[in-house]
C-alpha positions as CSV (number, residue, x, y, z in Angstrom):
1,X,-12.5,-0.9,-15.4
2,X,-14.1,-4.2,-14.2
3,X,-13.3,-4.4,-9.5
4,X,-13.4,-8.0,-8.4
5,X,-13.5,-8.8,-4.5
6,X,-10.6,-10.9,-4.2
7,X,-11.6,-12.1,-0.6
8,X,-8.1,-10.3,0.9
9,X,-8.7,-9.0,3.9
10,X,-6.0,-7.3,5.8
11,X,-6.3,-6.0,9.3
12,X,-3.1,-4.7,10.1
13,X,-0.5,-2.8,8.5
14,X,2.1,-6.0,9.8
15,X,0.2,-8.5,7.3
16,X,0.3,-6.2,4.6
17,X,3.4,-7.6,3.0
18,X,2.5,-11.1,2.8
19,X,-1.0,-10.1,1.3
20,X,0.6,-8.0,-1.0
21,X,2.3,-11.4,-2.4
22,X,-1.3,-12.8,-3.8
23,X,-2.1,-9.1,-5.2
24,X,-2.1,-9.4,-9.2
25,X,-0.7,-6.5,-11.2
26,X,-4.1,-5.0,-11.5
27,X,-4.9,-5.1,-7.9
28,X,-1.5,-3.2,-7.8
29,X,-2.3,-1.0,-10.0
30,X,-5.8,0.0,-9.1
31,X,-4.6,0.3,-5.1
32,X,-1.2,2.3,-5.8
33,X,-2.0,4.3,-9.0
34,X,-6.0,4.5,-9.8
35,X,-6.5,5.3,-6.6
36,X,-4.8,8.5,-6.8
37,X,-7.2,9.7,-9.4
38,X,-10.3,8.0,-8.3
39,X,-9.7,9.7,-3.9
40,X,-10.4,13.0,-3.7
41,X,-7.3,13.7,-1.5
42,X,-5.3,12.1,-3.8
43,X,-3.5,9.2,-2.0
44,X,-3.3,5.8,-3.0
45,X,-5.3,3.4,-1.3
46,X,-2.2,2.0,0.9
47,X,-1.2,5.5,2.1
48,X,-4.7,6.1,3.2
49,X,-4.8,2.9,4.5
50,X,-1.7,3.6,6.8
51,X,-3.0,6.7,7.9
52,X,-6.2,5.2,9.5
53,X,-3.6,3.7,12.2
54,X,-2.0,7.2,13.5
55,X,1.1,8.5,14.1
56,X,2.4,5.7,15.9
57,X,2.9,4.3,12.1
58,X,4.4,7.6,10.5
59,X,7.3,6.0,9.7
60,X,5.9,3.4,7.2
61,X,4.1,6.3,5.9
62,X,6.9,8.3,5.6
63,X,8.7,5.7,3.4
64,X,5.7,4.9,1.7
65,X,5.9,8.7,0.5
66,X,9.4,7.8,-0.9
67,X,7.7,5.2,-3.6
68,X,6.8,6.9,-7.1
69,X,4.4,4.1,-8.6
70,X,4.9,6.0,-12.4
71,X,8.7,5.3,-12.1
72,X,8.3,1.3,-11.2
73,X,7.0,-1.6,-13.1
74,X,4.0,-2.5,-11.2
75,X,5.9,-5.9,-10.6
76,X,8.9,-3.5,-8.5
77,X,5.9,-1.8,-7.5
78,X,4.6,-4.5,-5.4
79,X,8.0,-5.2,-4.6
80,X,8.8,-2.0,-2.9
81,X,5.4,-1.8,-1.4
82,X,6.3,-5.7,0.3
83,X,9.7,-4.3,1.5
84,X,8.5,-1.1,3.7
85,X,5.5,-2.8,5.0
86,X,7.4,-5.6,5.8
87,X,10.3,-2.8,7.5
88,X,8.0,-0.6,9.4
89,X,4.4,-2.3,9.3
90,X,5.1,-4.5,12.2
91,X,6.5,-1.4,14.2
92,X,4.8,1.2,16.0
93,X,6.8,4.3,17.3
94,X,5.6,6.4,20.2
């Protein structure tokens, strides 16, 4: 596997869905389903990701945990992905 540094930089789980939008289906697939064999703890990279920003962003974790990458195109993959960020990553519950 060859990693190129796209120069996508994302600093808040808000943006995330409009970055997702430039990803290529190998960015999508190295994030969403790689990473899952390459972490030890055995998230994806976005789930991780999430976490780093506590509970107040449970919820987009939560339906992040609803997304099963091996049952998705990695097109619908990106797809979904864009849809809950776009739903919850703006939001932060208290």
């Amino acid at each position: 596997m060859v990693v190129f540094d796209t120069d996508i930089r994302v600093e808040h789980p808000r943006d995330m869905a409009d970055a997702l939008a430039r990803f290529s289906p190998g960015s999508i697939f190295y994030h969403a389903i790689d990473a899952r064999q390459r972490r030890e703890d055995g998230l994806d990279d976005f789930r991780a990701w999430v976490d780093e920003f506590g509970p107040p962003f449970r919820p987009l974790r939560e339906a992040l945990d609803t997304i099963d990458p091996y049952f998705l195109t990695l097109s619908d993959l990106r797809n979904r992905l864009m849809e809950e960020f776009a739903r919850h990553g703006g939001e932060v519950k208290r």
